[in-house]
PDB file of N, CA, C and O in Angstrom:
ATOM      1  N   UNK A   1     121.735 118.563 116.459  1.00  0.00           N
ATOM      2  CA  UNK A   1     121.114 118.096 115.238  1.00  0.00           C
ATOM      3  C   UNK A   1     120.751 116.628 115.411  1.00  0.00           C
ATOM      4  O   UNK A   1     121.501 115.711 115.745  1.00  0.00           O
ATOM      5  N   UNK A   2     119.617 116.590 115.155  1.00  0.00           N
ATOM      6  CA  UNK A   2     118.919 114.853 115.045  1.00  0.00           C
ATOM      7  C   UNK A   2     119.403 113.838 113.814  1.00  0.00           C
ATOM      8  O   UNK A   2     120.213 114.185 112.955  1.00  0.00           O
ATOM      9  N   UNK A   3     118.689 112.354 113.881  1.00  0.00           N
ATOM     10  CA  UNK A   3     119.008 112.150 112.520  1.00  0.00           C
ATOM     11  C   UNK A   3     118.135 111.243 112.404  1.00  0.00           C
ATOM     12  O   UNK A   3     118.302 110.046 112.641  1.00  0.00           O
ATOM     13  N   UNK A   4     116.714 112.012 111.861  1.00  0.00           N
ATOM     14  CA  UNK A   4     115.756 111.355 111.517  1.00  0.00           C
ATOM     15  C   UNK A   4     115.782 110.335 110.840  1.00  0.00           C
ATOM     16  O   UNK A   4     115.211 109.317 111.234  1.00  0.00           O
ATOM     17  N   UNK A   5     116.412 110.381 109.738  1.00  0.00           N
ATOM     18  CA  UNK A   5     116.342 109.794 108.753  1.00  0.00           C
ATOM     19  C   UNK A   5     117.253 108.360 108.797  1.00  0.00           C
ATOM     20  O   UNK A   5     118.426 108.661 108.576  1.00  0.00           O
ATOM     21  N   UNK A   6     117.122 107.131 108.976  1.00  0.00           N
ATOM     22  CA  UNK A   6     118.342 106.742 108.554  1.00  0.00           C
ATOM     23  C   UNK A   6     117.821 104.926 108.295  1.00  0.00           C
ATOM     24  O   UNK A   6     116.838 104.516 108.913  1.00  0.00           O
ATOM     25  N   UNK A   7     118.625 103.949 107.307  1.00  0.00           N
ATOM     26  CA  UNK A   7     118.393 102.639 106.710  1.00  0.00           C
ATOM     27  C   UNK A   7     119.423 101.956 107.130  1.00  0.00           C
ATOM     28  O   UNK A   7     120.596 102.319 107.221  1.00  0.00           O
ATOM     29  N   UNK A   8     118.780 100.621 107.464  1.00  0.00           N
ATOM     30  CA  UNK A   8     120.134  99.991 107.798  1.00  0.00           C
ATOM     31  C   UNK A   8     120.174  98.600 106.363  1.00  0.00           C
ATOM     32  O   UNK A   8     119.081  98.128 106.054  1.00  0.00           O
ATOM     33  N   UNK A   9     121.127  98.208 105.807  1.00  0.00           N
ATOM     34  CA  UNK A   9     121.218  97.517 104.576  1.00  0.00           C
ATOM     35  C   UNK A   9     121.441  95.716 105.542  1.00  0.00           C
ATOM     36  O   UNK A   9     122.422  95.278 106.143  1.00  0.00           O
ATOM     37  N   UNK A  10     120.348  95.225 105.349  1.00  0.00           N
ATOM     38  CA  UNK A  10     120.092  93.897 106.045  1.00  0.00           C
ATOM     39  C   UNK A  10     121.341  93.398 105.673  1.00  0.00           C
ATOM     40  O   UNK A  10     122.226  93.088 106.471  1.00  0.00           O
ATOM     41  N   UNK A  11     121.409  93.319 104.433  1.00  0.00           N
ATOM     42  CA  UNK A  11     122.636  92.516 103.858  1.00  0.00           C
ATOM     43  C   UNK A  11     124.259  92.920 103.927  1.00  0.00           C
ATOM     44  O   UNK A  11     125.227  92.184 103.735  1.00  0.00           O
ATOM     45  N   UNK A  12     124.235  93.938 104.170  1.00  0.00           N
ATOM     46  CA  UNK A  12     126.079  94.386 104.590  1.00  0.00           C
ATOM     47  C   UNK A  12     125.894  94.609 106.112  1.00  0.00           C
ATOM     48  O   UNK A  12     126.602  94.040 106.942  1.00  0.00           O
ATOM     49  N   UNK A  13     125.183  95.225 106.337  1.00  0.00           N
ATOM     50  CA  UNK A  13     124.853  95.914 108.431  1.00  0.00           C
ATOM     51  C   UNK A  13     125.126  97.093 108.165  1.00  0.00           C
ATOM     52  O   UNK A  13     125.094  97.878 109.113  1.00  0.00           O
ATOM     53  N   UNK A  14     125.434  97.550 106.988  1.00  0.00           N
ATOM     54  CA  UNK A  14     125.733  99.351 106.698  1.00  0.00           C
ATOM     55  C   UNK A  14     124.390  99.782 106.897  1.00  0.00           C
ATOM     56  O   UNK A  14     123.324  99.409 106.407  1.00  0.00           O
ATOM     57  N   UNK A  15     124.871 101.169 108.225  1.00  0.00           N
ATOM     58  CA  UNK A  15     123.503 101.864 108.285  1.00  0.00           C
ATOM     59  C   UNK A  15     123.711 103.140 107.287  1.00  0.00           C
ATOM     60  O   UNK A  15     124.904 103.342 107.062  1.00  0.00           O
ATOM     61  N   UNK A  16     123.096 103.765 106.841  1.00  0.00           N
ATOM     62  CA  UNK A  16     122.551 105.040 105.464  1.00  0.00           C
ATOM     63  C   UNK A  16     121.898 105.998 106.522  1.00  0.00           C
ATOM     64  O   UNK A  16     120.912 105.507 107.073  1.00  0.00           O
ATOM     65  N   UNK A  17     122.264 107.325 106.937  1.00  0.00           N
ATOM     66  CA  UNK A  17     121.632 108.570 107.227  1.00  0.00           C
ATOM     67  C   UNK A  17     121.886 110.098 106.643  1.00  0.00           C
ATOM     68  O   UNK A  17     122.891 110.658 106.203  1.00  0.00           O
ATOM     69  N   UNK A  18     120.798 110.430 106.799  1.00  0.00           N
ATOM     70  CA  UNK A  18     120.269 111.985 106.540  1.00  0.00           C
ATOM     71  C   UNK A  18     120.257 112.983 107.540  1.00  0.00           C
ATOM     72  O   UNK A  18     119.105 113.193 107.919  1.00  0.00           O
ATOM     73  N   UNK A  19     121.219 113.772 108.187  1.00  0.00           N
ATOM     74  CA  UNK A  19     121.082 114.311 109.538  1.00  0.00           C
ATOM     75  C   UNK A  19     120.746 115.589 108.950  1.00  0.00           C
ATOM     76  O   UNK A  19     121.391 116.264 108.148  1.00  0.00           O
ATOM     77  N   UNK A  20     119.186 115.884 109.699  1.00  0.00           N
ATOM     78  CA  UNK A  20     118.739 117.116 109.409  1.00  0.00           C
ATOM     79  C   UNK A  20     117.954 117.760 110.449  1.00  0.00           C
ATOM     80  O   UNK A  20     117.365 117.002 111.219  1.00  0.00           O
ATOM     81  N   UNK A  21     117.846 118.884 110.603  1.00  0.00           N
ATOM     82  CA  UNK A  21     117.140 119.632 112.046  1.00  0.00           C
ATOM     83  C   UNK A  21     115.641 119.165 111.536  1.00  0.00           C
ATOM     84  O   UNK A  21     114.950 119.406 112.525  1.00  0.00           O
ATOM     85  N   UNK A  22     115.001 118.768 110.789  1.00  0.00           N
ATOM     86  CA  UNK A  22     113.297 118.271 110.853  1.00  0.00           C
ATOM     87  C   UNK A  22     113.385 117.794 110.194  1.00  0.00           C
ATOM     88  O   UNK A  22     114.436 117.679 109.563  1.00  0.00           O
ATOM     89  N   UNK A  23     111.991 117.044 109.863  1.00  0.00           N
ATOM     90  CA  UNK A  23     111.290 115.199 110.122  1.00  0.00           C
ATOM     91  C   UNK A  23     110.185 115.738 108.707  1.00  0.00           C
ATOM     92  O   UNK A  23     108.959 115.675 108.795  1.00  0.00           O
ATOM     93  N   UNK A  24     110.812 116.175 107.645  1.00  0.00           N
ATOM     94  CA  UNK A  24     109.137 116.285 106.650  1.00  0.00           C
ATOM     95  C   UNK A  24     109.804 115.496 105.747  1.00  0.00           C
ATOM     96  O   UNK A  24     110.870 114.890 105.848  1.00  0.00           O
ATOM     97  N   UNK A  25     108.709 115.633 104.499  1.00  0.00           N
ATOM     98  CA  UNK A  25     108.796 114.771 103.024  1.00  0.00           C
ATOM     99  C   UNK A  25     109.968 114.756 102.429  1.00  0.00           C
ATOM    100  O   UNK A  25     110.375 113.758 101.835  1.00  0.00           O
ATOM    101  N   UNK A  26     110.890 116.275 102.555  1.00  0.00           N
ATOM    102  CA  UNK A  26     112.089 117.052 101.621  1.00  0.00           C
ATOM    103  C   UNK A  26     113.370 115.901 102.370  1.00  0.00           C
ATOM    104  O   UNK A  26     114.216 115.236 101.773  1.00  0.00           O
ATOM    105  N   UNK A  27     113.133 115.986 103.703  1.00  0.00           N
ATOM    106  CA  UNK A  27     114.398 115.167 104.396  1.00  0.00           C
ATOM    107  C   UNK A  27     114.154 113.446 104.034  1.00  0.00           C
ATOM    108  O   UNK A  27     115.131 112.780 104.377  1.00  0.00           O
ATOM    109  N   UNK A  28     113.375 112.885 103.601  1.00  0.00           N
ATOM    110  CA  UNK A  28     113.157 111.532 103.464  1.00  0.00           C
ATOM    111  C   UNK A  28     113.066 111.326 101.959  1.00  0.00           C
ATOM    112  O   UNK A  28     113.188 110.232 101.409  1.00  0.00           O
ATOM    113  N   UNK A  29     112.889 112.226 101.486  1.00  0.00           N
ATOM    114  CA  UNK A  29     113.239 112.123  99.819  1.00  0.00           C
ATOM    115  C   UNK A  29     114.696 112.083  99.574  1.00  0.00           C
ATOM    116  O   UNK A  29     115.208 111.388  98.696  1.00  0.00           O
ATOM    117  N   UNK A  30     115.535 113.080 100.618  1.00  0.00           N
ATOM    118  CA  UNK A  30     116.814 113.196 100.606  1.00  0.00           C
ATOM    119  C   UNK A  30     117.718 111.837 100.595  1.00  0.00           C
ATOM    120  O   UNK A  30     118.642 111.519  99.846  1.00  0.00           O
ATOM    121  N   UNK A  31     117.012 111.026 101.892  1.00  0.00           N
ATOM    122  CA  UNK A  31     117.379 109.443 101.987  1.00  0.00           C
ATOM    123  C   UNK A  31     117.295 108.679 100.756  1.00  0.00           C
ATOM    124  O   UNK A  31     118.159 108.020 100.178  1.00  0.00           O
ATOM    125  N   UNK A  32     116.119 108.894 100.479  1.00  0.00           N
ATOM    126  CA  UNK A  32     115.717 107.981  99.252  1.00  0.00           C
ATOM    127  C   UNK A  32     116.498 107.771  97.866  1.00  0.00           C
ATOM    128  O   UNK A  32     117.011 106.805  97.301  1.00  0.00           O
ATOM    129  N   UNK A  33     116.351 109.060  97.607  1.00  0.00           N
ATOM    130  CA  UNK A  33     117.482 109.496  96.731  1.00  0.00           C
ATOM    131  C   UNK A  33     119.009 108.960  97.149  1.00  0.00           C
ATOM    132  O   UNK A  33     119.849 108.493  96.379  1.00  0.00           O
ATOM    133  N   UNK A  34     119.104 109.124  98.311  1.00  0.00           N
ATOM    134  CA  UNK A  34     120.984 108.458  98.682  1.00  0.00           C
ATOM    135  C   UNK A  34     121.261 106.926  98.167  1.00  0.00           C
ATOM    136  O   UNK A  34     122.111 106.335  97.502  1.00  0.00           O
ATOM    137  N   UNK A  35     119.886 106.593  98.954  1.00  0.00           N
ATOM    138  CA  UNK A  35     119.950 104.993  98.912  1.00  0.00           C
ATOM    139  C   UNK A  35     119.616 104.803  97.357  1.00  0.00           C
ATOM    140  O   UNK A  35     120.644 104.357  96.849  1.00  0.00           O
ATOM    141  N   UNK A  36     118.543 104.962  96.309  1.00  0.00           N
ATOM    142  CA  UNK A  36     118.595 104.798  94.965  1.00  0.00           C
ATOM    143  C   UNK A  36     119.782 105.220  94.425  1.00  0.00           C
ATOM    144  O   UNK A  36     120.043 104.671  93.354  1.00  0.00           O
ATOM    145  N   UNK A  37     120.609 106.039  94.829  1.00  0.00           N
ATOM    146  CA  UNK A  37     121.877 106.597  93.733  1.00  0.00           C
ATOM    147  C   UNK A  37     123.060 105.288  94.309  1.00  0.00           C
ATOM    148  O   UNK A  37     123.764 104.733  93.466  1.00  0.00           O
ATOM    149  N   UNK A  38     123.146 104.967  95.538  1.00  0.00           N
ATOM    150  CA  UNK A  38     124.290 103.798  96.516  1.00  0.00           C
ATOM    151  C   UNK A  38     123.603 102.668  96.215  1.00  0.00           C
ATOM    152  O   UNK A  38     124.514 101.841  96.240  1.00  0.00           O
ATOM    153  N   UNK A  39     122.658 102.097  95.958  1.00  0.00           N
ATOM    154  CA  UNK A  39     122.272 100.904  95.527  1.00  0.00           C
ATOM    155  C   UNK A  39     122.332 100.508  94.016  1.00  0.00           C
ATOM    156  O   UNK A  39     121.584 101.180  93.306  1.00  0.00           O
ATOM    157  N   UNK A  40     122.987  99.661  93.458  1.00  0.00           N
ATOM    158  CA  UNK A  40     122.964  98.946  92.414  1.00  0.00           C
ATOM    159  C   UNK A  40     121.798  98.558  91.459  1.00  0.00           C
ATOM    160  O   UNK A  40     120.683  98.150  91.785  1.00  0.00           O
ATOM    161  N   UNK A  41     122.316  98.782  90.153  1.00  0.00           N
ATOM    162  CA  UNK A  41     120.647  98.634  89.819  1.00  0.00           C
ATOM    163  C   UNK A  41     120.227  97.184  89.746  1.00  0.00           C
ATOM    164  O   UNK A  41     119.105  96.880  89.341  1.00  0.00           O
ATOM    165  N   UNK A  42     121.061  96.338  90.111  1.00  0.00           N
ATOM    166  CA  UNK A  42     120.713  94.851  89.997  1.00  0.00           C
ATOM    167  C   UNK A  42     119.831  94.568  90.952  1.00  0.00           C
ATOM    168  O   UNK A  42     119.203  93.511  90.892  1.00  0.00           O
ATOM    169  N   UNK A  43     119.644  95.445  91.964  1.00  0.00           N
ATOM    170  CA  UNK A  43     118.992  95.443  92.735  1.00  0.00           C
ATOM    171  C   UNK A  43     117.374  95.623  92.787  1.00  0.00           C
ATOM    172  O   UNK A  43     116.872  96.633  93.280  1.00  0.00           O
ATOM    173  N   UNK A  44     116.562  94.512  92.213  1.00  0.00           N
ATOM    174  CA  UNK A  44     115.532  95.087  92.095  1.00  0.00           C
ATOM    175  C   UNK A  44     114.713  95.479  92.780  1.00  0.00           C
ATOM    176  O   UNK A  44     113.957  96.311  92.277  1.00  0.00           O
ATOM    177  N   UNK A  45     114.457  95.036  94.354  1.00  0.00           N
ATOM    178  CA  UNK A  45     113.605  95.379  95.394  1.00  0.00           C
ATOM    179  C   UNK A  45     114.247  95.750  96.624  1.00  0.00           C
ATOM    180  O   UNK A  45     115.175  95.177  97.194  1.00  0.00           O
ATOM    181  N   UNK A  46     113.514  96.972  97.015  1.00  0.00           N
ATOM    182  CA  UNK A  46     114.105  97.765  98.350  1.00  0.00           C
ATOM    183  C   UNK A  46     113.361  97.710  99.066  1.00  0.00           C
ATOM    184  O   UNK A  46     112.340  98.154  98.541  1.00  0.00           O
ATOM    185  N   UNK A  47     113.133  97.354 100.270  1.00  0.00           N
ATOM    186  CA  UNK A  47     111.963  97.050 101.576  1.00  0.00           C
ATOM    187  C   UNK A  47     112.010  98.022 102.422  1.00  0.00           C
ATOM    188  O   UNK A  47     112.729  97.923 103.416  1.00  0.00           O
ATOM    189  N   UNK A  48     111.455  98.842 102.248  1.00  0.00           N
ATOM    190  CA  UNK A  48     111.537  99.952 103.532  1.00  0.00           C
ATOM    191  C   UNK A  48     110.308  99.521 104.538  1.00  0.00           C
ATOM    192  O   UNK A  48     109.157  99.272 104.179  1.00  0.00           O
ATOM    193  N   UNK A  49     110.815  99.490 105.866  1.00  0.00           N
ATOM    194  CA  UNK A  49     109.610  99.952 106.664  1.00  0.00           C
ATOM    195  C   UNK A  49     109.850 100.911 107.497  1.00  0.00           C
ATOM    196  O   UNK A  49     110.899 100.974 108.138  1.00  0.00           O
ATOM    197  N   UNK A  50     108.653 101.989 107.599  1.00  0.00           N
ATOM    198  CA  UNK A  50     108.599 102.970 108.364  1.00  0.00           C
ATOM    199  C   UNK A  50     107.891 102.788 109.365  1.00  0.00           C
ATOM    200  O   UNK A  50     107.319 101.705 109.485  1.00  0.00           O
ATOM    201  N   UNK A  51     107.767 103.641 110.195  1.00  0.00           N
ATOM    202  CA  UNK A  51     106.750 104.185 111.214  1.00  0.00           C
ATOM    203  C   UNK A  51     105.938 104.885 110.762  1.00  0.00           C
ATOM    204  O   UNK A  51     106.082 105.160 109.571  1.00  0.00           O
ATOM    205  N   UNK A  52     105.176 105.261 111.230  1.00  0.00           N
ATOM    206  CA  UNK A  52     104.015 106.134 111.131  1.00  0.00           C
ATOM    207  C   UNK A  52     103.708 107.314 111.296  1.00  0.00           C
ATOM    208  O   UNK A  52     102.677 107.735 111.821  1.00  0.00           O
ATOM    209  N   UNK A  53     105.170 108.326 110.565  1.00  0.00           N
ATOM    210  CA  UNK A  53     104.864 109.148 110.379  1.00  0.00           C
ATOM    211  C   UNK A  53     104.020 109.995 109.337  1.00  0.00           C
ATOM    212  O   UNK A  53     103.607 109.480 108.298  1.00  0.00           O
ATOM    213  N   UNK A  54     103.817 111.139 109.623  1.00  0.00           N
ATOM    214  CA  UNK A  54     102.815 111.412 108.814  1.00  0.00           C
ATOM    215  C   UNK A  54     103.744 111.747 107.528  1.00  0.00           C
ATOM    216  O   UNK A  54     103.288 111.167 106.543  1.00  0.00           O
ATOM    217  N   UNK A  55     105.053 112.599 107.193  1.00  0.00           N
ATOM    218  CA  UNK A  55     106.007 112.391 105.972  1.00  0.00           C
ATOM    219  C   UNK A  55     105.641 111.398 104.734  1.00  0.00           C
ATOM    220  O   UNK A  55     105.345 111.501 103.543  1.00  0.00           O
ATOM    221  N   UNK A  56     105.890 110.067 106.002  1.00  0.00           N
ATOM    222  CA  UNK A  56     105.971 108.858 105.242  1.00  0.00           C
ATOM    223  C   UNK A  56     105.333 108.755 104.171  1.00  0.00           C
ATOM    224  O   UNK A  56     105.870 108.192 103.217  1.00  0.00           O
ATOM    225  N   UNK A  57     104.090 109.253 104.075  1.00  0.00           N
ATOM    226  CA  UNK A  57     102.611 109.046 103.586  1.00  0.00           C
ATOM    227  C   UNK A  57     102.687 110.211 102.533  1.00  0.00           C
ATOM    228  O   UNK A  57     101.867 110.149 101.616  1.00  0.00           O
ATOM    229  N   UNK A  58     103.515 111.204 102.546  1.00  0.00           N
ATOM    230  CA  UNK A  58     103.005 112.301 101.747  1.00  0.00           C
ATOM    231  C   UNK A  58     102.820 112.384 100.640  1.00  0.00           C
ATOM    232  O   UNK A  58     103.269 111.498  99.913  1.00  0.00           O
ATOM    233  N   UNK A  59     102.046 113.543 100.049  1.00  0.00           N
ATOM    234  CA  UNK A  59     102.247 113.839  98.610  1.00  0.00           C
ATOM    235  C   UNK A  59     103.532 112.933  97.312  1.00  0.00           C
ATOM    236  O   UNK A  59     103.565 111.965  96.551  1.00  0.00           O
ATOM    237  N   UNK A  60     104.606 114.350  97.902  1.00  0.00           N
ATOM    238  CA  UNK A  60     105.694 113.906  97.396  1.00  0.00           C
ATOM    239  C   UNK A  60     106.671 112.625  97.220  1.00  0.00           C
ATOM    240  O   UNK A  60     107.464 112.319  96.329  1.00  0.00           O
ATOM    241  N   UNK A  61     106.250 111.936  98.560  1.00  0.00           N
ATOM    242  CA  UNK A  61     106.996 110.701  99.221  1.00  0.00           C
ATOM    243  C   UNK A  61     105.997 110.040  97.686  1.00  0.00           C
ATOM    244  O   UNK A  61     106.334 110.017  96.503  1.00  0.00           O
ATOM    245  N   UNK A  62     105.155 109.735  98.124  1.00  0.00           N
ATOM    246  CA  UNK A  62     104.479 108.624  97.121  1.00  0.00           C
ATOM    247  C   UNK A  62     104.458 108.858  95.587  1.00  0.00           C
ATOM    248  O   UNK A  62     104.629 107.959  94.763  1.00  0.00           O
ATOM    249  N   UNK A  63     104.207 110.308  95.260  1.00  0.00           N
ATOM    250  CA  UNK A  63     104.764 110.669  94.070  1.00  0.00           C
ATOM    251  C   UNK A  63     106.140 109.886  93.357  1.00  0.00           C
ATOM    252  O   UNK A  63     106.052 109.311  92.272  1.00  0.00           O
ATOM    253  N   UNK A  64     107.515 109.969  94.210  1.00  0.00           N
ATOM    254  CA  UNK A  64     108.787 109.892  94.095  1.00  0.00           C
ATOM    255  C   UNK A  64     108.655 108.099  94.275  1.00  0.00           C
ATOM    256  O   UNK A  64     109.377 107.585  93.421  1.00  0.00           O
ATOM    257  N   UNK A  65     108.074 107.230  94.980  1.00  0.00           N
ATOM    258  CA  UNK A  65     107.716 106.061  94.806  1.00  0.00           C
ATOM    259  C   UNK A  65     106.977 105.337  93.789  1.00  0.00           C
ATOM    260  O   UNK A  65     107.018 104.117  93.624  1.00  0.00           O
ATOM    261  N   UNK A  66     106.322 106.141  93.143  1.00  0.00           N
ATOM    262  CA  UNK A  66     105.910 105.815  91.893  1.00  0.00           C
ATOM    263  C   UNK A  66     106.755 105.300  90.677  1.00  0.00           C
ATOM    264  O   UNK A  66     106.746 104.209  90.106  1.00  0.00           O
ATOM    265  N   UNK A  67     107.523 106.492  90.456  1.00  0.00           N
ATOM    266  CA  UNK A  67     108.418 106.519  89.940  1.00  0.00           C
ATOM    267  C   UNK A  67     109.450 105.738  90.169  1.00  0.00           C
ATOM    268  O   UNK A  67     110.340 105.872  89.329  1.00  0.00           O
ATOM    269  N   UNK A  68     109.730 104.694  91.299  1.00  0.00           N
ATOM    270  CA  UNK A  68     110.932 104.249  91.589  1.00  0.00           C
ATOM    271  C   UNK A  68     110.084 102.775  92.178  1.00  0.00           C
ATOM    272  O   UNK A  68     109.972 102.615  93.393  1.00  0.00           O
ATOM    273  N   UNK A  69     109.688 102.055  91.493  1.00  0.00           N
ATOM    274  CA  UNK A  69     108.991 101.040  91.442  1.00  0.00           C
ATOM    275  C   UNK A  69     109.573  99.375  92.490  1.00  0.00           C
ATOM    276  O   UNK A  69     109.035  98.356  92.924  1.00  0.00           O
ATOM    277  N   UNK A  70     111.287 100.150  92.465  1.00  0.00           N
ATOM    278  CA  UNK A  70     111.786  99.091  93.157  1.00  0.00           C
ATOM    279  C   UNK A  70     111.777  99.191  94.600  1.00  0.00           C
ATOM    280  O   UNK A  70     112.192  98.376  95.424  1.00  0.00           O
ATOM    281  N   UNK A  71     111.263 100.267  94.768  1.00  0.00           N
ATOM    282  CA  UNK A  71     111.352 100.714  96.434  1.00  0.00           C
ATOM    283  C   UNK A  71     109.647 100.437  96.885  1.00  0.00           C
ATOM    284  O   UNK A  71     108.720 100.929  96.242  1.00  0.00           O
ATOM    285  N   UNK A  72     109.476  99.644  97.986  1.00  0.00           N
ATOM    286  CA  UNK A  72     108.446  99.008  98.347  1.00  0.00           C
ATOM    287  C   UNK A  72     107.803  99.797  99.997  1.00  0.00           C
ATOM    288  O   UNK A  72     108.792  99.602 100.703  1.00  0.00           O
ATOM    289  N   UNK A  73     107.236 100.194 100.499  1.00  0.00           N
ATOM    290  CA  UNK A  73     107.175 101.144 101.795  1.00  0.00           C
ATOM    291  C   UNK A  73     105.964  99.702 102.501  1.00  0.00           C
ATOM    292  O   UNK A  73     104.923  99.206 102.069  1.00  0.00           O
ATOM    293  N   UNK A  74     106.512  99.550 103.308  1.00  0.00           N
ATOM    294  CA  UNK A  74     105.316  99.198 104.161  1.00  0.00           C
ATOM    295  C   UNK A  74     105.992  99.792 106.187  1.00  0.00           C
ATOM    296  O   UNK A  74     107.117 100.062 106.607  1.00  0.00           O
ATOM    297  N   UNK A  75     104.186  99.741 107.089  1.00  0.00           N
ATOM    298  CA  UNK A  75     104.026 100.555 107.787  1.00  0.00           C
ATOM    299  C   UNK A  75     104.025  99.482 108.632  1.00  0.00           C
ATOM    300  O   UNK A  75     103.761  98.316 108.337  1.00  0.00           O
ATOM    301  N   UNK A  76     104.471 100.127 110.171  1.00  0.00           N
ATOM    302  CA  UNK A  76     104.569  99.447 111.787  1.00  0.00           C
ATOM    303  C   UNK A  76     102.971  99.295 111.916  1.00  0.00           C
ATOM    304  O   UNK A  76     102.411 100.019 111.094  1.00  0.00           O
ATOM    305  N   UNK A  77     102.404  98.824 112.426  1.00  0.00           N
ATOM    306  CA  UNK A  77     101.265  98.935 113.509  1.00  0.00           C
ATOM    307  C   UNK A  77     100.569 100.316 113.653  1.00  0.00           C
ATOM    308  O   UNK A  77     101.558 100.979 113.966  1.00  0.00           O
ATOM    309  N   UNK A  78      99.585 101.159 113.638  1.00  0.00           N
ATOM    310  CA  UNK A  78      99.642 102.340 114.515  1.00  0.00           C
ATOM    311  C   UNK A  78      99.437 101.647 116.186  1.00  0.00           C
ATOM    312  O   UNK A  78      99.010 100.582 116.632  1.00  0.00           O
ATOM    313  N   UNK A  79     100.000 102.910 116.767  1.00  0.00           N
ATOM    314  CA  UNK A  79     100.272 102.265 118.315  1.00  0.00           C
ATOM    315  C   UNK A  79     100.913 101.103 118.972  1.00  0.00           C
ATOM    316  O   UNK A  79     100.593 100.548 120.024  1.00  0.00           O
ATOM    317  N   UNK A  80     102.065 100.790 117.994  1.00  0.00           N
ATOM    318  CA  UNK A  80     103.190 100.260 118.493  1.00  0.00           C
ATOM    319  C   UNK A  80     104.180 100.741 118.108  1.00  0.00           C
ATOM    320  O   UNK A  80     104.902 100.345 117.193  1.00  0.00           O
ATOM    321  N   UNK A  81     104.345 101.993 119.038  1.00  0.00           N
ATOM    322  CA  UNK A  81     106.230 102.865 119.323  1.00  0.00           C
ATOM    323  C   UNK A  81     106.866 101.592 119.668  1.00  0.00           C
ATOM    324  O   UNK A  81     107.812 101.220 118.975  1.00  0.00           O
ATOM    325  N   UNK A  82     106.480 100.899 120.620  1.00  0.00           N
ATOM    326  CA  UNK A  82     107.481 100.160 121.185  1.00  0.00           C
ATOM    327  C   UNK A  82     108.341  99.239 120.253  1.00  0.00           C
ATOM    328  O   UNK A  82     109.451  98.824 120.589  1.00  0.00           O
ATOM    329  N   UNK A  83     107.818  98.989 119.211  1.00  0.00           N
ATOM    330  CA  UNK A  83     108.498  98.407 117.735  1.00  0.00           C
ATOM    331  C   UNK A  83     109.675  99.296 116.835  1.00  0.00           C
ATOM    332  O   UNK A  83     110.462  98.777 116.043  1.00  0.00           O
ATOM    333  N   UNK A  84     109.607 100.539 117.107  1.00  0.00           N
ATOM    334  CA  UNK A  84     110.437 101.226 116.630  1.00  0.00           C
ATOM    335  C   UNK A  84     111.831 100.730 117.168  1.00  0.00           C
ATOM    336  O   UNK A  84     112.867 101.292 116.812  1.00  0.00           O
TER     337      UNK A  84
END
């Protein structure tokens, strides 16, 4: 089993994962959801950056970001893996 999914919290060094056999929207909503329910609501801004998967981008993903206004997504480069 992989573990696609996973955040590391700049501010404690606690890393946050989702270990799931595939990489779609359902498993990164799963994260999202962990980290909004474990994060404080004093917390007003969450910085995610992803890669460039195609998930990242989805329907649902951005739907569920809407709604959760404190969570911010920004993207790597395309064609720099080596940044991952």
């Amino acid at each position: 089993m992989s573990c696609p999914s996973s955040t590391l919290d700049t501010r404690t060094g606690e890393v946050l994962g989702v270990c799931r056999r595939r990489k779609r929207q359902q498993e990164l909503l799963d994260l999202l959801e962990l980290i909004h329910q474990q994060t404080p609501g004093s917390v007003r801004r969450i910085v995610l950056i992803c890669d460039n998967l195609s998930a990242h981008r989805g329907k649902k993903v951005q739907a569920w970001l809407g709604k959760h206004r404190r969570f911010e997504m920004f993207f790597l480069p395309v064609h720099c893996s080596w940044m991952n």
